[in-house]
C-alpha positions in Angstrom: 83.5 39.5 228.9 86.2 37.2 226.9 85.7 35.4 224.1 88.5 33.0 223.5 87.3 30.7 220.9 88.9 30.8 217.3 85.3 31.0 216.2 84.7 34.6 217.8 88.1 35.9 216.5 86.7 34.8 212.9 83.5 36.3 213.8 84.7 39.6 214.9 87.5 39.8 211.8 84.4 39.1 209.1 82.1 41.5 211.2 84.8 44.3 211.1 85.3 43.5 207.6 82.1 43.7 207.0 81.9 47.1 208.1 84.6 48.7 206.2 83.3 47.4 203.2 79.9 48.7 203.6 81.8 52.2 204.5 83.3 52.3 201.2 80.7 51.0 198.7 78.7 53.6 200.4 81.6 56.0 198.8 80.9 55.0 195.4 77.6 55.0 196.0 77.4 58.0 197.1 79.5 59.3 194.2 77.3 57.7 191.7 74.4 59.7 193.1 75.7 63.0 193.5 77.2 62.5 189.9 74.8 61.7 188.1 71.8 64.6 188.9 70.6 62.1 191.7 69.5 59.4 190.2 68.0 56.5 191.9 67.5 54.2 188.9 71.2 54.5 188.2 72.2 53.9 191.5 69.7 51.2 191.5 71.7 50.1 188.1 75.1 50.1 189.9 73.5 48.2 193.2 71.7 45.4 190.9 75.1 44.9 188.4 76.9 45.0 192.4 75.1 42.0 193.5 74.8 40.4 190.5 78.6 40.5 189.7 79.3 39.5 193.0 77.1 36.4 193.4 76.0 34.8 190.3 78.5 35.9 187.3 81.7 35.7 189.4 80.8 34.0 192.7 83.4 35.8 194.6 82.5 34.2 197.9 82.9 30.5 196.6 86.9 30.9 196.5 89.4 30.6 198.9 91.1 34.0 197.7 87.5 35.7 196.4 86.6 37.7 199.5 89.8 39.2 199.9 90.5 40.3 196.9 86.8 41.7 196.1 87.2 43.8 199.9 90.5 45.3 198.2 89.5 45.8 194.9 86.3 47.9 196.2 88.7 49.5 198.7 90.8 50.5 196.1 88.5 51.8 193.5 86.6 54.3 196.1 90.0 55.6 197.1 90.9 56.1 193.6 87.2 58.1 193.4 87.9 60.0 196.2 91.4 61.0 194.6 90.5 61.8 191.6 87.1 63.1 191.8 87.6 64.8 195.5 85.6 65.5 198.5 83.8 68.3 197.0 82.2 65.4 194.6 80.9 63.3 197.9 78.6 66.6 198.6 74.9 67.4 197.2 74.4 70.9 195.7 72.7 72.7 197.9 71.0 74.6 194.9 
């Protein structure tokens, strides 16, 4: 089936978006578990200050420019994470 309405492209480029991000704040979740002894409440911490820095402090999604630059900026600092910190980081002990 095609879709050729401008709203569709718009929906699928926010939708993919969407996904990518999630894929990546994952990553520094992830790393925020796994480094600090697994703890929830810190990753609980980091999720709260997430949503709270996003919506009410600095309300990225009320900008022209805001989404964009939030999607790179959280793009950017798991990257760096996975860097500096490596892959080996990203796994649980096993012991």
């Amino acid at each position: 089936m095609y879709f050729a309405g401008p709203q569709y492209q718009i929906g699928l480029a926010w939708l993919s978006s969407t996904v990518i991000l999630f894929i990546f704040v994952s990553i520094l979740f992830t790393w925020i578990y796994n480094n600090t002894g697994g703890s929830v409440l810190i990753a609980l911490i980091f999720h709260t200050m997430l949503n709270l820095s996003t919506y009410v402090i600095f309300p990225v999604f009320e900008t022209e420019n805001g989404p964009a630059y939030y999607f790179f900026l959280i793009i950017a600092v798991a990257i760096i994470i996975l860097a500096v910190f490596g892959a080996k980081r990203m796994v649980r002990d096993k012991s």
